[in-house]
MDTraj code that builds the backbone (N, CA, C; nanometers):
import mdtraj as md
import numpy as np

residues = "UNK UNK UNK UNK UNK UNK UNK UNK UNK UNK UNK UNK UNK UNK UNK UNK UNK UNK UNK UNK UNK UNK UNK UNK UNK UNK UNK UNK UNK UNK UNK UNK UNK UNK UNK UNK UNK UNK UNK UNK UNK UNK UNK UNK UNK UNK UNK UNK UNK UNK UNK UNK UNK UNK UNK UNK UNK UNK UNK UNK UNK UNK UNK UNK UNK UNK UNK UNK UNK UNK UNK UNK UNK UNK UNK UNK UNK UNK UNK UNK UNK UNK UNK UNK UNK UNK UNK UNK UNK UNK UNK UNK UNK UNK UNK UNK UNK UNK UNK UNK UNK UNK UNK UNK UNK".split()
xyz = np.array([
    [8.3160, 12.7218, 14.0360],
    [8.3529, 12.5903, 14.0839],
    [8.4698, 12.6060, 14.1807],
    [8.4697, 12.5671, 14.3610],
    [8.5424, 12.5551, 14.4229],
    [8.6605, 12.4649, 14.3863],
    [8.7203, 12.4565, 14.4711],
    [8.9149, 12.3587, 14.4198],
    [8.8234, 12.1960, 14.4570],
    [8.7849, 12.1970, 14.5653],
    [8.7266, 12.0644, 14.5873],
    [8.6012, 12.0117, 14.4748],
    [8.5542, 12.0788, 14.4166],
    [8.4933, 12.0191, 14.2939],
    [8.5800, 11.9859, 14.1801],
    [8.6988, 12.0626, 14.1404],
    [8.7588, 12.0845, 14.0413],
    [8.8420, 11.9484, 14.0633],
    [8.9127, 11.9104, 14.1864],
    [8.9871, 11.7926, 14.2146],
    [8.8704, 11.6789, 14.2016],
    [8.7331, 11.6653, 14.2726],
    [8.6538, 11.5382, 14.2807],
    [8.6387, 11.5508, 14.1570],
    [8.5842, 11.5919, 14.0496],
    [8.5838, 11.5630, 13.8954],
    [8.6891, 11.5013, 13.8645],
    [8.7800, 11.5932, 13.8933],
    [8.9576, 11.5211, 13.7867],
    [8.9498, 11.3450, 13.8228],
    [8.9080, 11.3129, 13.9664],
    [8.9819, 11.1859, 14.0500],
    [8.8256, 11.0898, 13.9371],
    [8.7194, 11.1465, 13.9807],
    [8.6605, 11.0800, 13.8968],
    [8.6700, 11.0517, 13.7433],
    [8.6699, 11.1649, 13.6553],
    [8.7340, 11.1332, 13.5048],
    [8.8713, 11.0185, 13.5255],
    [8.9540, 11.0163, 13.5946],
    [9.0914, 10.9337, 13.6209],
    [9.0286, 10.8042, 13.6451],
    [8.9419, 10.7652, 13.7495],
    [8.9261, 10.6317, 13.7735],
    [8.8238, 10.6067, 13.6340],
    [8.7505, 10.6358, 13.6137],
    [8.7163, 10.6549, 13.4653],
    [8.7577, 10.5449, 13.3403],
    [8.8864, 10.6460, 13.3253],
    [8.9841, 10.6093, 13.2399],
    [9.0476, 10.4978, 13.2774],
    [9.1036, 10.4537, 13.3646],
    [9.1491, 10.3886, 13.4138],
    [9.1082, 10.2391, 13.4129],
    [8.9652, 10.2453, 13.4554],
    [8.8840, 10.1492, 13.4367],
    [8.8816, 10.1047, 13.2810],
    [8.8420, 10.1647, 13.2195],
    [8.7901, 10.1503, 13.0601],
    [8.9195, 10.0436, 13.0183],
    [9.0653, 10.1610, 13.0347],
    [9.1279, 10.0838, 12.9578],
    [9.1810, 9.9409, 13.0407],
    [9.1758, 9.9179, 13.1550],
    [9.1348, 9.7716, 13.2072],
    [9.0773, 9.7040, 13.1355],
    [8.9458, 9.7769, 13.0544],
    [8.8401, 9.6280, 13.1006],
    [8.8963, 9.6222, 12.8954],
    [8.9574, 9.7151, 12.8771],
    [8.9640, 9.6791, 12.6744],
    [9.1493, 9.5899, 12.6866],
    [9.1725, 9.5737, 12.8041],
    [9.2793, 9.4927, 12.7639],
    [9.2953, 9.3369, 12.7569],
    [9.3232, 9.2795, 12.6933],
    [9.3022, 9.1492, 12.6865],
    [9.4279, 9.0605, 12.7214],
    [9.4045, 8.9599, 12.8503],
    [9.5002, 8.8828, 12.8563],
    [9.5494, 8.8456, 12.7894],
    [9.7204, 8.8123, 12.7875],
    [9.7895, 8.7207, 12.7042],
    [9.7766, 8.5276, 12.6927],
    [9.6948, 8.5220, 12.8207],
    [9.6625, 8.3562, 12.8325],
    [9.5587, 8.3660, 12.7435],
    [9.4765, 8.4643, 12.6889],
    [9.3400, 8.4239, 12.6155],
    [9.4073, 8.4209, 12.4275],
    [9.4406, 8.3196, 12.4480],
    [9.5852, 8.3095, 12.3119],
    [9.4449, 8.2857, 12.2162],
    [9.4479, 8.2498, 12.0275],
    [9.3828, 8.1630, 11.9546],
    [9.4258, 8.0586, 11.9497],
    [9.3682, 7.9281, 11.9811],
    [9.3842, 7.7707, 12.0119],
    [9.3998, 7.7645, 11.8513],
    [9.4763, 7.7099, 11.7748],
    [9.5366, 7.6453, 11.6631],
    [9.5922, 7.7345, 11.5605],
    [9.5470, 7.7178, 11.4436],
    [9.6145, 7.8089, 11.3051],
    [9.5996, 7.9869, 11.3030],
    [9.7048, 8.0079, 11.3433],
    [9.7144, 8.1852, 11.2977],
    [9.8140, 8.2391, 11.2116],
    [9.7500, 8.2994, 11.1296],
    [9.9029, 8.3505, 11.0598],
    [9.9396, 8.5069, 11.1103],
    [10.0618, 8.4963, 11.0773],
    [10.1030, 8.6168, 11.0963],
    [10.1790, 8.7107, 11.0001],
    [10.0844, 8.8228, 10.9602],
    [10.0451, 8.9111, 10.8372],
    [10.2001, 8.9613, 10.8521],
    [10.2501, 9.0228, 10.6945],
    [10.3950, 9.0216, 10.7049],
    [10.4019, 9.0991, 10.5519],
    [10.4562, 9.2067, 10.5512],
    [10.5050, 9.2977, 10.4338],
    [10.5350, 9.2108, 10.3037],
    [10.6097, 9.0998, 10.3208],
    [10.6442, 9.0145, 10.2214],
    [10.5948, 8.9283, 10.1433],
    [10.5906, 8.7928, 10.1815],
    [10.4739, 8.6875, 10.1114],
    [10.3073, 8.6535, 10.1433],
    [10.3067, 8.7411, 10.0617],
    [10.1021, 8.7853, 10.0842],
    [10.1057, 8.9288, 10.1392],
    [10.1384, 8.9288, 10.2190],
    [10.1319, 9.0711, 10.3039],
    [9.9724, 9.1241, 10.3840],
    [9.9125, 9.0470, 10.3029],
    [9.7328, 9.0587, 10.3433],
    [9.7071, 8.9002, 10.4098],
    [9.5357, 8.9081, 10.3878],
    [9.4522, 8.7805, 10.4224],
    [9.4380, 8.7529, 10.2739],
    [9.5384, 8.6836, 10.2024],
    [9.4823, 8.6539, 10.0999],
    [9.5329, 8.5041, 10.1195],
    [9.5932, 8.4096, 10.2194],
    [9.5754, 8.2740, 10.2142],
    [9.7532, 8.2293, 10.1920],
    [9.8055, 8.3533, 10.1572],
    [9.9353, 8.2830, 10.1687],
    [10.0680, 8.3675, 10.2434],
    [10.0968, 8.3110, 10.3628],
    [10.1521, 8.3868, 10.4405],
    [10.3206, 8.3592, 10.4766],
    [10.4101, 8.4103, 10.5684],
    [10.5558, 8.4085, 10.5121],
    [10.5896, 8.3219, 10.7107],
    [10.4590, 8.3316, 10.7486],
    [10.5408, 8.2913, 10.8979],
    [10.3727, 8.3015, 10.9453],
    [10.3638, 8.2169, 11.0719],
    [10.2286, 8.1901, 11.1206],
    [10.2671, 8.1294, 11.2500],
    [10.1456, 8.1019, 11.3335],
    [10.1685, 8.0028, 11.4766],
    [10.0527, 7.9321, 11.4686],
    [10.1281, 7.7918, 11.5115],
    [9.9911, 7.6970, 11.5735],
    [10.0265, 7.7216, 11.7509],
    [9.8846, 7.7096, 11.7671],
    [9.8999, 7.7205, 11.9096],
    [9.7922, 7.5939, 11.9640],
    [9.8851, 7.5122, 12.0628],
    [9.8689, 7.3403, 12.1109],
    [9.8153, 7.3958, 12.2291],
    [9.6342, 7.4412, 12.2125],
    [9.5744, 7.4958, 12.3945],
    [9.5780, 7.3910, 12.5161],
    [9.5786, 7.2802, 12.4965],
    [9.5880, 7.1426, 12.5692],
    [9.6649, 7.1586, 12.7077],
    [9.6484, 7.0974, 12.7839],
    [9.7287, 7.1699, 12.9227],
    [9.8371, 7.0663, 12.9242],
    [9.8760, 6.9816, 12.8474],
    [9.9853, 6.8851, 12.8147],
    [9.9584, 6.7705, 12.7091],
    [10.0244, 6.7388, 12.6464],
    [10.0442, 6.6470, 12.5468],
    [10.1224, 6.6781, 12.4672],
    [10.1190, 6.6071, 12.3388],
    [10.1831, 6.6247, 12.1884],
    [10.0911, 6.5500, 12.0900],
    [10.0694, 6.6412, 11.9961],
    [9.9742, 6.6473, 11.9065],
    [10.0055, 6.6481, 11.7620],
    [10.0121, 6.6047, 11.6569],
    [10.0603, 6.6202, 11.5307],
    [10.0085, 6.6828, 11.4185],
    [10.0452, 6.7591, 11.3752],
    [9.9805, 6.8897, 11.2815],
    [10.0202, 6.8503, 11.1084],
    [9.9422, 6.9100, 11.0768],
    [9.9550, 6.8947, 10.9177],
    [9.9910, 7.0202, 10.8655],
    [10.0607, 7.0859, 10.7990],
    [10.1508, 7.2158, 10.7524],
    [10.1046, 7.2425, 10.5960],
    [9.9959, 7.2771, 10.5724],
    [9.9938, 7.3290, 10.4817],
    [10.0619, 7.4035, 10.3901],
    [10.0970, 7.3999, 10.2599],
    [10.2178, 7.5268, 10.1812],
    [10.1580, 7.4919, 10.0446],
    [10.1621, 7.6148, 9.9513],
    [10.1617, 7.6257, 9.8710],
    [10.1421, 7.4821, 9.7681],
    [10.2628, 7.4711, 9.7509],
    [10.2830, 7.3441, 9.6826],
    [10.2747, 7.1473, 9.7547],
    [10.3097, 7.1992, 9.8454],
    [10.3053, 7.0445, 9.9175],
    [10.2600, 7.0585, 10.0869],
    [10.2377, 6.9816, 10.1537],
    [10.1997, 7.0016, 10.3281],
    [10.3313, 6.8508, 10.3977],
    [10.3349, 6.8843, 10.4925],
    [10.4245, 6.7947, 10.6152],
    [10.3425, 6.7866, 10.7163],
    [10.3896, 6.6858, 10.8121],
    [10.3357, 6.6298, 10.8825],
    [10.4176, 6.6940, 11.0557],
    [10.4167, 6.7408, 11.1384],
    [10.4839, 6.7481, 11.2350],
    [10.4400, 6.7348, 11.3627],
    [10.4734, 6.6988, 11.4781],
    [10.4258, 6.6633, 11.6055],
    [10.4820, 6.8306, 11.7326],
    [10.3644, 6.8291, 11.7552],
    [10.4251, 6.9720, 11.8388],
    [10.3504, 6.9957, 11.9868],
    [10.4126, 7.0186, 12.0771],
    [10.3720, 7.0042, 12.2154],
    [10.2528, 7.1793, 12.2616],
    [10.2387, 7.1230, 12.4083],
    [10.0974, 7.2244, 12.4476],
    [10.1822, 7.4029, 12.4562],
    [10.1176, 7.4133, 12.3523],
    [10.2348, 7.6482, 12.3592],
    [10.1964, 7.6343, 12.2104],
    [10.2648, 7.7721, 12.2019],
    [10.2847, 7.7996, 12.0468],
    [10.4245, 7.7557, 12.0074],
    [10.3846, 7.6938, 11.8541],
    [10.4863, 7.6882, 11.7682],
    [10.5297, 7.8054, 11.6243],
    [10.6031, 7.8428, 11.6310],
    [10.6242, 7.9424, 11.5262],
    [10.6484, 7.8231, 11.4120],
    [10.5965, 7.8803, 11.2748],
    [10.6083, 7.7868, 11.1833],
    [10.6281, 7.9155, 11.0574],
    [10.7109, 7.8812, 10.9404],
    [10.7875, 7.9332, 10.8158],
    [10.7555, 7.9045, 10.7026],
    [10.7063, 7.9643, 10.6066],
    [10.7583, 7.9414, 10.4902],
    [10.8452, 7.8545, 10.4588],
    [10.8299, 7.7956, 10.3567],
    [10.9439, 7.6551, 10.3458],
    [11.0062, 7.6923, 10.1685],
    [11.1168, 7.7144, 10.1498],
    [11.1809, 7.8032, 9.9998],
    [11.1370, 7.6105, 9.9388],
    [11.1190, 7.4858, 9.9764],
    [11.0617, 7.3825, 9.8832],
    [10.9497, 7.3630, 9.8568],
    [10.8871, 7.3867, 9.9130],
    [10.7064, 7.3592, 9.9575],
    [10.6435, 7.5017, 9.9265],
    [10.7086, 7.6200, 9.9483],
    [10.5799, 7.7259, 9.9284],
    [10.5832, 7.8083, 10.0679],
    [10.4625, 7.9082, 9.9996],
    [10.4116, 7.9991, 10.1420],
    [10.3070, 7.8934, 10.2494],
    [10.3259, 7.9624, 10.3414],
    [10.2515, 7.8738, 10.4395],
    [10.0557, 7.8973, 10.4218],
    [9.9639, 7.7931, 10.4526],
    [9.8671, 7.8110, 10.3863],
    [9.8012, 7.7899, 10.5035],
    [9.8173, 7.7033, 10.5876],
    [9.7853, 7.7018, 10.7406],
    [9.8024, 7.5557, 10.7950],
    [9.7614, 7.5304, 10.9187],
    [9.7647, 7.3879, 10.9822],
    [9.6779, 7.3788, 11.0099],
    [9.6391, 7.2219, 11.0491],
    [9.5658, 7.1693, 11.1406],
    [9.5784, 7.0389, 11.2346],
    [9.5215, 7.0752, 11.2953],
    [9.5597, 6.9201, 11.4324],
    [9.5295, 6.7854, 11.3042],
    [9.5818, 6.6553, 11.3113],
    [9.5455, 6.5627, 11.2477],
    [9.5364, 6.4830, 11.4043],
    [9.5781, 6.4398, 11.4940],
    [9.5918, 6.3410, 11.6033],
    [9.7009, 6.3105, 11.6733],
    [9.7040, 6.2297, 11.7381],
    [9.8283, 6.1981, 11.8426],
    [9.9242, 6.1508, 11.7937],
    [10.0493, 6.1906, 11.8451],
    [10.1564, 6.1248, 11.7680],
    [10.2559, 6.0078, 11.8513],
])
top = md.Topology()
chain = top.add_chain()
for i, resn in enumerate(residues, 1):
    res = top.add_residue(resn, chain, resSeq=i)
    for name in ("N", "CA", "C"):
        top.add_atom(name, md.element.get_by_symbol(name[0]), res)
traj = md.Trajectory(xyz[None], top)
């Protein structure tokens, strides 16, 4: 194998690679639209339904929307605009169990 084969291989394996891991990366705008939790060493630590910290995410290109907060022991009611909201464990209410949109506020 001459140098000019040995280089056109390399450039090809490179664009290759290159490509692949392009096409396996996933935008950050392609968010999950509502209840996610977020898995955490501490309360639950798995998918078992009760988690220590989570996000709703409001996909809407503007408004405010009012969510229902699931926990353990009791749920709240809160109004939260178009992004993510980070949402907690509450030390009165419990681990977080998830949300959902209820309507406009």
């Amino acid at each position: 194998m001459n140098i000019k084969n040995i280089v056109s291989t390399g450039l090809i394996a490179c664009s290759v690679a290159i490509g692949v891991s392009a096409v396996g990366a996933v935008p950050a705008s392609v968010a999950t639209c509502g209840w996610s939790p977020d898995f955490s060493s501490n309360v639950g630590g798995q998918d078992d339904g009760y988690y220590e910290r989570g996000t709703y995410n409001h996909c809407a290109e503007s408004g405010t929307i009012k969510i229902k907060i699931n926990y353990t022991y009791a749920s709240e009611e809160k109004c939260v605009t178009n992004g993510e909201t980070k949402l907690y464990a509450n030390p009165d209410l419990g681990a977080l169990r998830d949300a959902v949109a209820i309507g406009q506020c």
